[in-house]
C-alpha positions as CSV (number, residue, x, y, z in Angstrom):
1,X,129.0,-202.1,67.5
2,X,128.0,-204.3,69.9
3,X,125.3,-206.9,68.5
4,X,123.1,-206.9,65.3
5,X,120.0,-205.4,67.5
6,X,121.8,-202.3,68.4
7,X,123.2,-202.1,64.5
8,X,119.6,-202.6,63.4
9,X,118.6,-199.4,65.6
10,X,121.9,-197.5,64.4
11,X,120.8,-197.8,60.5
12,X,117.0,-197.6,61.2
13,X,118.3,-194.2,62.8
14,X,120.2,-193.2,59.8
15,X,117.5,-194.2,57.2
16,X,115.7,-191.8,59.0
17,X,117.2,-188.6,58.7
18,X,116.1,-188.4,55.2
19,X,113.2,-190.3,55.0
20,X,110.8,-190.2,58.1
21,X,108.4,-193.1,56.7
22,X,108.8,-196.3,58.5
23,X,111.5,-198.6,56.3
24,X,109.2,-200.9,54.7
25,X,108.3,-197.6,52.7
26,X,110.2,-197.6,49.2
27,X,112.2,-194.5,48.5
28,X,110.2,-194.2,44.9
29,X,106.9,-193.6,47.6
30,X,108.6,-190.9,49.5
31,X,110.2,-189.7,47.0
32,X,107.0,-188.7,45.1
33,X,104.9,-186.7,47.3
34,X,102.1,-185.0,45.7
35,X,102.1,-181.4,45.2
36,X,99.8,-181.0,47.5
37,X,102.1,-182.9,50.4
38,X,105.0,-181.2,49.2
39,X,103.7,-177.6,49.4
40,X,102.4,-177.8,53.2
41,X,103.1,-175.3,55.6
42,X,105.9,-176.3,58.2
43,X,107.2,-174.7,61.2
44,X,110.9,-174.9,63.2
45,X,110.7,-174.3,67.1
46,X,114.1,-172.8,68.3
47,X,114.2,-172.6,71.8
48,X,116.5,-170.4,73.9
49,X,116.9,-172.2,76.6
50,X,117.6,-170.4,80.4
51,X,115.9,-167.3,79.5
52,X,117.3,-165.0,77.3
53,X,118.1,-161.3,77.4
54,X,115.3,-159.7,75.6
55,X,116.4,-156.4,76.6
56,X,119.8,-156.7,75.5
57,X,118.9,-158.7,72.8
58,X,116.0,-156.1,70.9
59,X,117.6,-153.1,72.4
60,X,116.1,-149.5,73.6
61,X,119.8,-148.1,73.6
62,X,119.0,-144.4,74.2
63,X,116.2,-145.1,76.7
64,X,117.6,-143.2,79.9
65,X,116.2,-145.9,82.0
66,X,117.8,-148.7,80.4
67,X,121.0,-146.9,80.5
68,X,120.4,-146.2,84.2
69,X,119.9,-149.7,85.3
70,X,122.7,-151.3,82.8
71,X,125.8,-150.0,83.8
72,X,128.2,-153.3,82.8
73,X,125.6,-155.2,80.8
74,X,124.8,-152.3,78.1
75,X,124.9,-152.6,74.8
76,X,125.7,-149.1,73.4
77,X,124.2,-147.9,70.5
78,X,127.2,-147.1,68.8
79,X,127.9,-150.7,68.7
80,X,124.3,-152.4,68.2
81,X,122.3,-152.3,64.9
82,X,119.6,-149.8,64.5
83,X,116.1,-151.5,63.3
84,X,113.8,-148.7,64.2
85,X,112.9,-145.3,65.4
86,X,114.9,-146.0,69.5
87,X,115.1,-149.4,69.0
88,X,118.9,-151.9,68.1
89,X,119.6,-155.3,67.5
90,X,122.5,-156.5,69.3
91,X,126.1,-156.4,67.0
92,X,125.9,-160.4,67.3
93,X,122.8,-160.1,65.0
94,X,124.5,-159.0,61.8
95,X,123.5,-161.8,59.8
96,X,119.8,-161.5,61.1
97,X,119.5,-158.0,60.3
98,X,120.6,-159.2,57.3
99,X,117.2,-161.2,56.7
100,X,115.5,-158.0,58.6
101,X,116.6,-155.7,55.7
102,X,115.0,-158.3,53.3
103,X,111.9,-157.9,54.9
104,X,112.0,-161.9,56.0
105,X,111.8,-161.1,59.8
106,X,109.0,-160.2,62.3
107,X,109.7,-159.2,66.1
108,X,107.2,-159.7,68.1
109,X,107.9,-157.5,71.5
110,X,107.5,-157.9,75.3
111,X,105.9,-161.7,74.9
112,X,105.1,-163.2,77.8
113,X,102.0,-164.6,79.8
114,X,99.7,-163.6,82.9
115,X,100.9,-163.9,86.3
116,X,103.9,-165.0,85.0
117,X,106.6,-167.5,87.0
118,X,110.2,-167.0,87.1
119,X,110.7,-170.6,87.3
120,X,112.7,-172.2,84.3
121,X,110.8,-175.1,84.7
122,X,107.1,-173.2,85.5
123,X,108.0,-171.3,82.6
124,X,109.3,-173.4,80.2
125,X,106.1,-176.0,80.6
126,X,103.7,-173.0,80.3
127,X,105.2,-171.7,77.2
128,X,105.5,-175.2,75.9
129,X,102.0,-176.6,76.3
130,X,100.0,-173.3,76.0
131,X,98.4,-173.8,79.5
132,X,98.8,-171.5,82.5
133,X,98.1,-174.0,85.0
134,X,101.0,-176.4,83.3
135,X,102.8,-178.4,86.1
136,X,106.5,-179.0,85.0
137,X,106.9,-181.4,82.5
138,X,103.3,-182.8,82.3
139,X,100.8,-183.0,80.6
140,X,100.6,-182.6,76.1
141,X,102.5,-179.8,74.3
142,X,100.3,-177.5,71.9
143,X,102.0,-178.3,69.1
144,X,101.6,-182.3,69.9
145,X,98.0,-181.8,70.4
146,X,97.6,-179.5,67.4
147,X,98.5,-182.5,65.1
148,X,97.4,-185.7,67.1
149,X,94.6,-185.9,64.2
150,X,96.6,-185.1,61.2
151,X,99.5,-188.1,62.5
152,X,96.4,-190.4,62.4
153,X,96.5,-190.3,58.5
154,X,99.9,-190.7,58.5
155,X,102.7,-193.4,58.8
156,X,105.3,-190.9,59.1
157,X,106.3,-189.0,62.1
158,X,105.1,-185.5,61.3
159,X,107.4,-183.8,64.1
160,X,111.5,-184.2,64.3
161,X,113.3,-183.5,67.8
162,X,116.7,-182.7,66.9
163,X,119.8,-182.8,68.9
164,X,117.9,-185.2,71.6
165,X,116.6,-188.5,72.0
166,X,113.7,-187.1,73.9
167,X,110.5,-186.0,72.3
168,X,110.1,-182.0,74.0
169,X,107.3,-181.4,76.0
170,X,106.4,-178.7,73.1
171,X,105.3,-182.0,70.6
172,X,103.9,-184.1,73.0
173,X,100.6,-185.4,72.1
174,X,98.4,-188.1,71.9
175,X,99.0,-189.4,68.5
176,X,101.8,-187.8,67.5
177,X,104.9,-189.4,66.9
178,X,108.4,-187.7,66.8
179,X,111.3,-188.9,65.6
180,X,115.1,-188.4,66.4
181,X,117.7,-188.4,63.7
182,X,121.3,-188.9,64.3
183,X,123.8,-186.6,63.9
184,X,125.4,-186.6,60.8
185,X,127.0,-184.0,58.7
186,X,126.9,-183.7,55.1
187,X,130.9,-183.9,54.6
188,X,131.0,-187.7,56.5
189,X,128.0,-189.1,55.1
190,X,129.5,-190.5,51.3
191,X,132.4,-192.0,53.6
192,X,129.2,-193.6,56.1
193,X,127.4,-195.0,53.0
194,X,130.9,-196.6,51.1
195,X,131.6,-198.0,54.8
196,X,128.4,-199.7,54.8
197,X,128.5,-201.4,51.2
198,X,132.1,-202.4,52.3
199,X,130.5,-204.8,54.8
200,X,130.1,-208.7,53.7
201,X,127.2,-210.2,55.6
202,X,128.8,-213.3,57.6
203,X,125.5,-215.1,57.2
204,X,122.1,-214.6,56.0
205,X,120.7,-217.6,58.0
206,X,118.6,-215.9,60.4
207,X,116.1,-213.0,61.0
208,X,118.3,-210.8,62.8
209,X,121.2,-211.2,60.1
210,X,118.2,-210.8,57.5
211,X,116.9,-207.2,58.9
212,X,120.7,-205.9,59.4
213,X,121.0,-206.1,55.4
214,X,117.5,-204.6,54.9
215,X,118.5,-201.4,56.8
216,X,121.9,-201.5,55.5
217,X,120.3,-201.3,52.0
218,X,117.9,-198.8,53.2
219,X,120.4,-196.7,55.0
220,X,122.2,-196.4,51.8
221,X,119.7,-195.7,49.6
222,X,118.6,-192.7,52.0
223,X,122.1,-191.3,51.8
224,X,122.5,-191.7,48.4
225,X,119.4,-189.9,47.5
226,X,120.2,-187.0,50.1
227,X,123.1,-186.5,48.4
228,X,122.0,-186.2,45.0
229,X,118.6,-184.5,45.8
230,X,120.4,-181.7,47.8
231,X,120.9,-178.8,45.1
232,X,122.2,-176.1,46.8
233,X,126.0,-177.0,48.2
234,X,127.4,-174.0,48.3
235,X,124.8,-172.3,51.0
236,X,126.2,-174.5,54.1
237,X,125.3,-173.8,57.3
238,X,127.7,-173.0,59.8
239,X,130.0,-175.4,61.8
240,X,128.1,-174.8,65.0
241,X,126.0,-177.4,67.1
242,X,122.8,-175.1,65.7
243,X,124.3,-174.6,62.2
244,X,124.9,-178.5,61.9
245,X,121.3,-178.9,63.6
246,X,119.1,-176.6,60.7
247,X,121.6,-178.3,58.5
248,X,119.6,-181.8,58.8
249,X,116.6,-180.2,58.9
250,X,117.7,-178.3,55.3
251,X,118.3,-181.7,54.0
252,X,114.6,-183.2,55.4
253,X,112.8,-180.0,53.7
254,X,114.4,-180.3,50.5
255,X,113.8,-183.9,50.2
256,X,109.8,-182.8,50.8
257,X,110.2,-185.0,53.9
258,X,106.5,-185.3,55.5
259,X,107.4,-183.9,58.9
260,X,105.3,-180.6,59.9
261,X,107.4,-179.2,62.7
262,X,111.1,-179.4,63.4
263,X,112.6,-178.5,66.7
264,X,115.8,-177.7,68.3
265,X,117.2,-176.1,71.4
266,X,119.9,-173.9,71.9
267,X,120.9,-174.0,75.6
268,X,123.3,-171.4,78.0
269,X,121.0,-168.4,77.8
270,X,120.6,-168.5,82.2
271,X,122.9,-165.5,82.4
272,X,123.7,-164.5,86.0
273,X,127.4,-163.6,85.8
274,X,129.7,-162.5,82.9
275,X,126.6,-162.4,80.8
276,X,127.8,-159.9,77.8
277,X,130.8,-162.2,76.3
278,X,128.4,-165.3,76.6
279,X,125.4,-163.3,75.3
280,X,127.1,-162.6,72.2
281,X,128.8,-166.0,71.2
282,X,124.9,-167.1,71.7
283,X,123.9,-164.5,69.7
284,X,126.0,-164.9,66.9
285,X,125.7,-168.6,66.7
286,X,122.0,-168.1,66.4
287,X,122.1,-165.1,64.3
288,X,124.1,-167.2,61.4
289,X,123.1,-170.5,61.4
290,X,119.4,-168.8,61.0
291,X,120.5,-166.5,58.2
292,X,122.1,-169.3,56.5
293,X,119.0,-171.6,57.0
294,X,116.8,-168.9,55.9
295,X,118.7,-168.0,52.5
296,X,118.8,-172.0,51.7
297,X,115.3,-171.8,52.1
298,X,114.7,-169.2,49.7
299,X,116.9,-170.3,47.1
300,X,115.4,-173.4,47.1
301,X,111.6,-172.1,47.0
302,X,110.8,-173.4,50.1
303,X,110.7,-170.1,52.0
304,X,107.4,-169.4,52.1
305,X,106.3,-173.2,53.7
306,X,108.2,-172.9,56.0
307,X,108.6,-170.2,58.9
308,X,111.0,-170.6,61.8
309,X,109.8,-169.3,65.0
310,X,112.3,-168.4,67.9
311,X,111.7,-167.8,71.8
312,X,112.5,-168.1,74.9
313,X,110.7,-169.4,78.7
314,X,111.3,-165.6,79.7
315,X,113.5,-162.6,79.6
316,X,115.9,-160.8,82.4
317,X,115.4,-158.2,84.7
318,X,115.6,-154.5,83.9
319,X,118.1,-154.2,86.6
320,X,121.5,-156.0,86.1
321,X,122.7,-157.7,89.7
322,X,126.3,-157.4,91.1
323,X,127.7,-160.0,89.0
324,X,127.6,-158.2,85.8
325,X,125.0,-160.9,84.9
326,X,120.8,-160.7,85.2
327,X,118.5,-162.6,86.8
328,X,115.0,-164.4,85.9
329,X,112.7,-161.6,84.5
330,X,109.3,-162.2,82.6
331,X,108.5,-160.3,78.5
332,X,110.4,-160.5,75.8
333,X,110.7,-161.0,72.3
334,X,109.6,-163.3,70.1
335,X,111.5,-163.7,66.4
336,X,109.8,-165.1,63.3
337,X,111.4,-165.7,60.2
338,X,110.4,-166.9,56.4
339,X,108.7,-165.3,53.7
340,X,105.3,-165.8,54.4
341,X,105.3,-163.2,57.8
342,X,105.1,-160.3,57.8
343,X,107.9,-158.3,58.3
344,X,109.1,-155.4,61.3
345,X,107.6,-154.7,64.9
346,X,104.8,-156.4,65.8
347,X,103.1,-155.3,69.4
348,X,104.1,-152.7,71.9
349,X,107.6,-152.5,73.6
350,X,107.1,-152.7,77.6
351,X,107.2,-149.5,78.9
352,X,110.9,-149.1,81.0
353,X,108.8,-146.3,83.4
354,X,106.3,-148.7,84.1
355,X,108.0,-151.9,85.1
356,X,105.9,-154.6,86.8
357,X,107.9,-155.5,89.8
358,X,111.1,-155.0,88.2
359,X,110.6,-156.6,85.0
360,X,109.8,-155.8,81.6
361,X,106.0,-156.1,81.6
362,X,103.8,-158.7,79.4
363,X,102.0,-156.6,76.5
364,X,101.7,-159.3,74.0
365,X,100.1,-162.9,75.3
366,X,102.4,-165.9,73.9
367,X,99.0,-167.8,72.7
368,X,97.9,-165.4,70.5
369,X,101.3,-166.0,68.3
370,X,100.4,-169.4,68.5
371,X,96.9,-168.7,66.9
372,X,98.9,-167.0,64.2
373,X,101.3,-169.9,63.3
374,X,98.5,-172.5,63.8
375,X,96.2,-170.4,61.6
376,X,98.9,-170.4,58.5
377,X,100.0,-174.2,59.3
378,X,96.6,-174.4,57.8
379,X,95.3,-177.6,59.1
380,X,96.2,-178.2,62.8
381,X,93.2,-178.2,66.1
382,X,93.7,-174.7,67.4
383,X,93.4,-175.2,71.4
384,X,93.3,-171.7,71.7
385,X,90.3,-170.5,69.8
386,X,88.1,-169.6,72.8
387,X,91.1,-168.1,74.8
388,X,92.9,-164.9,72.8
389,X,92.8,-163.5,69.5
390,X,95.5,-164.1,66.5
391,X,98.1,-161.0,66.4
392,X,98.4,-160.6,62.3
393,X,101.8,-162.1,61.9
394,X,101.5,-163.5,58.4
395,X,100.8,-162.2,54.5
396,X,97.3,-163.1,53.5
């Protein structure tokens, strides 16, 4: 701890993980949300950053074609999870089936956009501010611009960046503010607060000194009422950078924090070589910290405000390359979770006889999933009205 300014920022941080108003806010006012507030319609973004492995990930495992072109990097059907009629889920996606056999997940197939770029960073700033024409990293993200008038009303940030101290292209917007908690996991945070009370002020005399104590008494006031407002300890979330990630957001949705979009990334998906070992741990880690997530959720009642929606900047290639990896392809699928959607297959699975240039081709536009979620967040701009229609993703 270096000086009292960078102590200030520390605490301010911490207040904030349970409490996005700004500090002057009591806790009694954020606390007491309305019902109204507290039964809003939320969404968390996972990203799969590097372009995951549709293909291997939603699986046509008989498909002669699929077998012929994946001679290393196959998932055998004997292994993977059947969903439907020719179609698997990888084995690393157990505890998502899981929430697939409870009818809490929808797959949306072969996503992608027109003309699409096999450029991570093309891709990534087309899927993340809805535009075609996006130039890397410029210009607003959908989402950002979606609630640039609803953050007007409000003090609070309404969108959480977690894991990084950088606001995503996805929630950039005009108005909208996002905010960055610390990490901080559940087991350390009694031991943070009694480390706190245990310090003695060495003076009170000036401004700087004055504001420390503030946000030391605000810090431990927030972590005080996370811990005895969260109700459900025995559904943790994994030990995993994701697991620990949804676990903060857990904690901001049972609090009825005022945030309307959470997001987090989960990086390593650019598979060229040795992709099936790394494939599965990436899997896996996503597979259970969502299924944990998801069943907090429910047991909570908070379910059906709240839908997580998972994707990716693109898929692989159909053909696997000499380093039993793939390389940059274009479709693939998109996963929604909560119990609000509706659950199964939505769209059509690309066609492995009619690749388009030796990827899997686009047969569902990305925006029109956007239209969907926008449509049941209920009171965001929809930048997309005039440009595709809404698949029908979500119970009436």
């Amino acid at each position: 701890m270096h000086n009292r300014r960078q102590f200030v920022n520390r605490l301010t941080a911490l207040s904030a993980l349970s409490f996005a108003g700004p500090i002057p806010h009591s806790l009694a006012q954020i606390s007491n949300l309305s019902a109204k507030d507290s039964s809003q319609q939320s969404l968390l973004v996972i990203f799969l950053d590097g372009g995951n492995d549709g293909i291997n990930t939603v699986i046509p495992a008989n498909d002669p074609l699929y077998r012929k072109f994946r001679k290393r990097c196959r998932v055998e059907a004997s292994r993977a999870i059947a969903i439907d009629d020719g179609l698997f889920l990888h084995p690393a996606l157990r505890s998502l089936a899981d929430v697939w056999e409870h009818d809490r997940l929808a797959i949306v197939q072969g996503v992608g956009y027109p003309n699409h770029s096999r450029s991570h960073f093309v891709s990534t700033s087309v899927w993340h501010s809805g535009n075609l024409a996006a130039s890397p990293e410029h210009g607003l993200g959908f989402l950002g611009q979606a609630m640039d008038q609803r953050q007007i009303a409000s003090d609070a940030p309404l969108a959480y960046s977690m894991g990084t101290s950088d606001t995503p292209h996805l929630l950039r917007g005009r108005q909208t503010r996002t905010a960055a908690p610390p990490g901080i996991v559940l087991s350390e945070a009694q031991g943070v607060a009694d480390l706190l009370r245990s310090q003695t002020p060495s003076s009170t005399d000036n401004l700087d000194a004055r504001l420390v104590e503030s946000q030391k008494h605000s810090a431990i006031q927030a972590i005080d009422e996370l811990l005895r407002q969260r109700p459900f300890k025995d559904a943790q979330l994994p030990e995993t950078p994701l697991g620990r990630q949804l676990g903060q957001v857990a904690w901001l949705v049972e609090s009825h924090n005022p945030a309307r979009v959470y997001f987090l990334k989960q990086a390593g998906y650019d598979t060229h070589s040795g992709q099936m070992p790394n494939h599965a741990e990436l899997l896996h880690e996503l597979s259970s910290a969502v299924s944990a997530f998801d069943s907090r959720m429910h047991q909570g009642g908070h379910d059906k405000r709240v839908t997580t929606m998972i994707f990716s900047e693109f898929g692989r290639r159909l053909q696997e390359n000499q380093s039993e990896g793939t390389d940059h392809g274009k479709a693939g699928p998109v996963f929604l979770v909560g119990g609000s959607v509706i659950p199964g297959l939505h769209g059509s699975a690309p066609n492995l006889e009619q690749p388009d240039d030796g990827d899997l081709a686009v047969t569902t536009d990305f925006r029109s999933i956007y239209r969907a979620v926008l449509q049941e967040l209920g009171d965001f701009d929809d930048p997309f009205v005039d440009v595709v229609s809404p698949i029908k993703l979500f119970r009436a």
